[in-house]
C-alpha atoms as one frame of an Amber mdcrd trajectory, in Angstrom:
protein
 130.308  55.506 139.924 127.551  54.462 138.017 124.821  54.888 140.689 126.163
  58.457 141.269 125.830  58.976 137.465 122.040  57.782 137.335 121.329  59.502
 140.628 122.932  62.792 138.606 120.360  62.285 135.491 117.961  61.185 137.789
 117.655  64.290 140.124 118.786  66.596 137.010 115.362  65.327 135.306 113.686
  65.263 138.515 114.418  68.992 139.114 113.966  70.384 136.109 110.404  68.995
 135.316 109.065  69.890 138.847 110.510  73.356 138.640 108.909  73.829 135.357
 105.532  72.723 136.668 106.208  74.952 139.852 106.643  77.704 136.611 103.133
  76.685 135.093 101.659  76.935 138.434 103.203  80.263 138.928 101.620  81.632
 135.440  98.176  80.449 136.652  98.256  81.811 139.895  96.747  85.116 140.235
  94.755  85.318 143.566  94.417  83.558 146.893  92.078  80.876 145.461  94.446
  79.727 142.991  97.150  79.242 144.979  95.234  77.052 147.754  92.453  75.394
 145.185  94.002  75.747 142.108  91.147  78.308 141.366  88.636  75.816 141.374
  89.329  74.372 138.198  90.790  71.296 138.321  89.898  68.135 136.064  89.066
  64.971 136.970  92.374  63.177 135.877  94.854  65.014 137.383  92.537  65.264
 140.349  92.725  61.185 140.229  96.207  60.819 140.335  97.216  63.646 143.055
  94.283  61.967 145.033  96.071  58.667 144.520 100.082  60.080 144.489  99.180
  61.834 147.953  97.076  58.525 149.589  99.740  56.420 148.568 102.691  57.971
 149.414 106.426  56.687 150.109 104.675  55.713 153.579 102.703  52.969 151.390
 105.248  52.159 148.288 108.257  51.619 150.533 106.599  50.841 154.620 103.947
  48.274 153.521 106.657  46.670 151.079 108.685  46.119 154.159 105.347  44.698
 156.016 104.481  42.414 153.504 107.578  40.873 153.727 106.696  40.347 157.248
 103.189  39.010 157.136 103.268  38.082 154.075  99.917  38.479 150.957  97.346
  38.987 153.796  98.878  42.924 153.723  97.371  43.152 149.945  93.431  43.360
 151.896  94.972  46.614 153.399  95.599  47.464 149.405  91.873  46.344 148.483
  90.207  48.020 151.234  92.119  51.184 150.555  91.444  51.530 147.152  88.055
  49.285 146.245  86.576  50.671 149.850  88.339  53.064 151.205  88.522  56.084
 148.268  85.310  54.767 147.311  83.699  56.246 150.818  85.849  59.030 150.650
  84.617  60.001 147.537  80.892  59.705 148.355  80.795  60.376 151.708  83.478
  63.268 151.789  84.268  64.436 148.613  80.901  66.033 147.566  79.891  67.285
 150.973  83.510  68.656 151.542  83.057  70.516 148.063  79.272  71.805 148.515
  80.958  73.278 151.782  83.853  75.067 150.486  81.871  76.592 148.048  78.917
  78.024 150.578  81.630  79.051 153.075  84.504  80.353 150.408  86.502  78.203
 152.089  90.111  77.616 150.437  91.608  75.605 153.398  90.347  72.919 155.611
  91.048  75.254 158.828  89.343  78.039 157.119  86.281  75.703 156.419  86.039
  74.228 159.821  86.155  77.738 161.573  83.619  79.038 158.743  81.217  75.921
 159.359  81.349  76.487 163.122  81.591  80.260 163.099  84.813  79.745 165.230
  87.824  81.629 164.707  89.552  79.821 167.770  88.618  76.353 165.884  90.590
  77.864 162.812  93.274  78.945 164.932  93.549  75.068 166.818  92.884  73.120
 163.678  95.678  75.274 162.035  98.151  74.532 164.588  97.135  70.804 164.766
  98.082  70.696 160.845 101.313  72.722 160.758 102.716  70.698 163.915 101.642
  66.883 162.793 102.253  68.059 158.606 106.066  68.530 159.803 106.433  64.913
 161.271 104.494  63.256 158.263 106.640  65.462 155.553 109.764  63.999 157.358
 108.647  60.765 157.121 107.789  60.651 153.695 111.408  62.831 152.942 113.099
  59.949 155.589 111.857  56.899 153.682 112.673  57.906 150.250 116.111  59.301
 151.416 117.117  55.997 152.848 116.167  54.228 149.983 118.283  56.035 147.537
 120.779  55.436 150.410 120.207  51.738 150.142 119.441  51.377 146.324 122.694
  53.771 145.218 124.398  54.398 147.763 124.122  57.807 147.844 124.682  60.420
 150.974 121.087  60.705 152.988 121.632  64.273 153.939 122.278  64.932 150.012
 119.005  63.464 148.968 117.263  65.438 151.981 118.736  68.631 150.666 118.001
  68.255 147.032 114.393  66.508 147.654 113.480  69.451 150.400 114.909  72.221
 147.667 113.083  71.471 144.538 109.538  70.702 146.715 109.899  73.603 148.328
 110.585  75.606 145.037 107.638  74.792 143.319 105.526  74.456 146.398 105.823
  78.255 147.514 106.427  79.122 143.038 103.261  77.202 141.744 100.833  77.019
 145.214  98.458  73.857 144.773  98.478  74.000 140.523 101.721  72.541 140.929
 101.296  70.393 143.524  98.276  68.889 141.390 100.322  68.661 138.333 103.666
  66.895 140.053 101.239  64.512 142.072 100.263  63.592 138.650 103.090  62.992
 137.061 103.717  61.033 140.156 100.752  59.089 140.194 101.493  58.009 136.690
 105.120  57.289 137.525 104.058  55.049 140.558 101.263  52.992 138.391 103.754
  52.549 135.423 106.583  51.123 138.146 104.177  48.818 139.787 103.018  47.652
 136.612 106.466  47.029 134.859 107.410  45.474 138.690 104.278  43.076 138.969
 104.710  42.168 135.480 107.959  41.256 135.541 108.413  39.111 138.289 105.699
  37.218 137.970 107.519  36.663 134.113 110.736  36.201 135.908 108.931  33.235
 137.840 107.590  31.454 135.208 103.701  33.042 135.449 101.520  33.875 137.842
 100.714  30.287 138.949 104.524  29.012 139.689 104.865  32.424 141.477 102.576
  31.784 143.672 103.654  28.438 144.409 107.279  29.163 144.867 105.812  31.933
 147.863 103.732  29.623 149.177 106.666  26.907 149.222 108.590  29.599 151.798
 108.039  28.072 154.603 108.327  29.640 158.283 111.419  27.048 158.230 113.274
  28.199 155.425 112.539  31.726 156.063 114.109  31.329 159.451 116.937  29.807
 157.593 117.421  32.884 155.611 117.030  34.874 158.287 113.865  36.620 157.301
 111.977  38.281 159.617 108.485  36.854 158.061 109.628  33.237 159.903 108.359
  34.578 162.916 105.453  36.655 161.846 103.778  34.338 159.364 103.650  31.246
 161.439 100.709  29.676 158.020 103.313  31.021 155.756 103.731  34.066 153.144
 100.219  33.193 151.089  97.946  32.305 154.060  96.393  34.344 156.705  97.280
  34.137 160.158  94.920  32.808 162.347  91.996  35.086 163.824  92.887  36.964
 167.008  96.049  36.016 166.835  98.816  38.619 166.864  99.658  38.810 163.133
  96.420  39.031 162.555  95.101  42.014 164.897  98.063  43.681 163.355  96.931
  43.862 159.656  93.156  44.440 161.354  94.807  47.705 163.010  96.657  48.423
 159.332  93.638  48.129 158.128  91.420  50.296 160.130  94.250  53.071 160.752
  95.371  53.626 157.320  92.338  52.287 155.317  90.089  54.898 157.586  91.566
  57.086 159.642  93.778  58.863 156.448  90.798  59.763 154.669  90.271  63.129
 156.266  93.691  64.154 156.071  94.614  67.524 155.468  96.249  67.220 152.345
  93.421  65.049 151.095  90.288  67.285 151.959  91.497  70.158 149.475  91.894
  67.861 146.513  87.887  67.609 146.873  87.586  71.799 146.487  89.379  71.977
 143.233  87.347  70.144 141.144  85.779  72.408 138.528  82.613  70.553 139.151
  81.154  67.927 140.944  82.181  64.990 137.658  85.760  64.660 138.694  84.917
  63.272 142.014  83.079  60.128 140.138  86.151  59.782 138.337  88.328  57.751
 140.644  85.927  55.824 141.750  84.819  54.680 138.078
């Protein structure tokens, strides 16, 4: 009963302060370019953390938790490559270019700018469909993983938390355009670095500091996770605080994490726009100071 009462205040809070910023959104929005770049006007903090809320996503927070437990700390060079490398080259190598472009073109989508930059309509068209198709199967991912853990964590129905999650995004989505996307990825972002913060923090207090922590992980054994029945026993054959050895297949595994979702993500489609909003070209050296 208590889990149902904190999921109540929880969505209740969750609902109300999303809607509101869908309401914001909706005051600011006046033309075409507001509603798909935020009319161009966006400032380099809130374009941080929607940058950072979208990138690392309930696919990160929740699927690489579940991987590290597998392969143990060699995951976290997926974590520094994303964020030390990875947004680093985005934001140099993408983020001004991508700007400059939208802003020659009048571009206020990524299809529109591709079939601008190319003078093809049909590339529009493609590119369109591409995004609409593959945008469905990563928004159900994203709405599947933090279903389930609200399933798991308070036991609460998974179609009910697919409802009310799909509902109140999809409110201030098609209210508030991109403003209020911007603004809730914010609060997000904030949300998520507080959490890991107060999570890191206290664990490694729980443990007795940050060198008995470590210890005690690196005492876990493929032997005594086996005994626990963890699947890591099999996966991290040097343990949960070494790295497996080259070429073998732990290893090639968090290479491919790596390169897929250190690289490949950085042109997504929800990314790219975040790059057009900026009211000038200072908020993209933001993040990466």
């Amino acid at each position: 009963m208590e889990d149902v009462i904190f999921f109540t205040i929880f969505m209740v809070l969750f609902a109300t302060m999303f809607i509101f910023l869908g309401y914001l959104g909706y005051k600011k929005t006046k033309t075409a370019e507001d509603y798909f770049v935020a009319g161009r006007k966006m400032g380099a903090v809130v374009i941080a953390f929607s940058y950072g809320a979208t990138f690392i996503s309930a696919v990160a927070l929740i699927g690489f938790s579940g991987i590290a437990s597998i392969y143990g700390h060699s995951i976290l060079w997926l974590a520094f490559l994303n964020v030390f490398v990875g947004i680093l080259i985005a934001f140099i190598f993408y983020g001004f270019r991508t700007r400059k472009m939208g802003l020659s073109l009048n571009a206020l989508t990524l299809p529109e700018l591709l079939g601008n930059r190319f003078n093809s309509t049909r590339l529009q068209s493609v590119s369109g469909l591409i995004i609409a198709i593959f945008m469905v199967a990563y928004t159900s991912a994203v709405f599947l993983a933090i279903a389930s853990l609200f399933q798991v964590t308070f036991g609460i129905s998974y179609e009910l938390c697919i409802i009310v999650f799909t509902v109140v995004v999809g409110i201030y989505i098609t209210v508030g355009g991109l403003y209020a996307v911007m603004w809730t990825h914010a609060v997000q972002g904030i949300l998520m670095l507080i959490g890991m913060l107060i999570l890191t923090i206290g664990i490694y207090v729980m443990l007795g500091g940050i060198g008995p922590a470590h210890e005690a992980a690196a005492g876990l054994t493929p032997e005594i996770l086996e005994s626990i029945s963890s699947p890591a026993a099999t996966q991290a054959p040097g343990g949960l605080t070494s790295m497996p050895p080259i070429f073998s297949q732990p290893f090639m595994m968090i290479l491919t994490l790596i390169f897929v979702v250190g690289i490949c993500v950085l042109a997504q489609s929800q990314l790219m726009p975040r790059y057009i909003t900026t009211i000038n070209e200072k908020p993209l050296l933001m993040p990466i100071l």
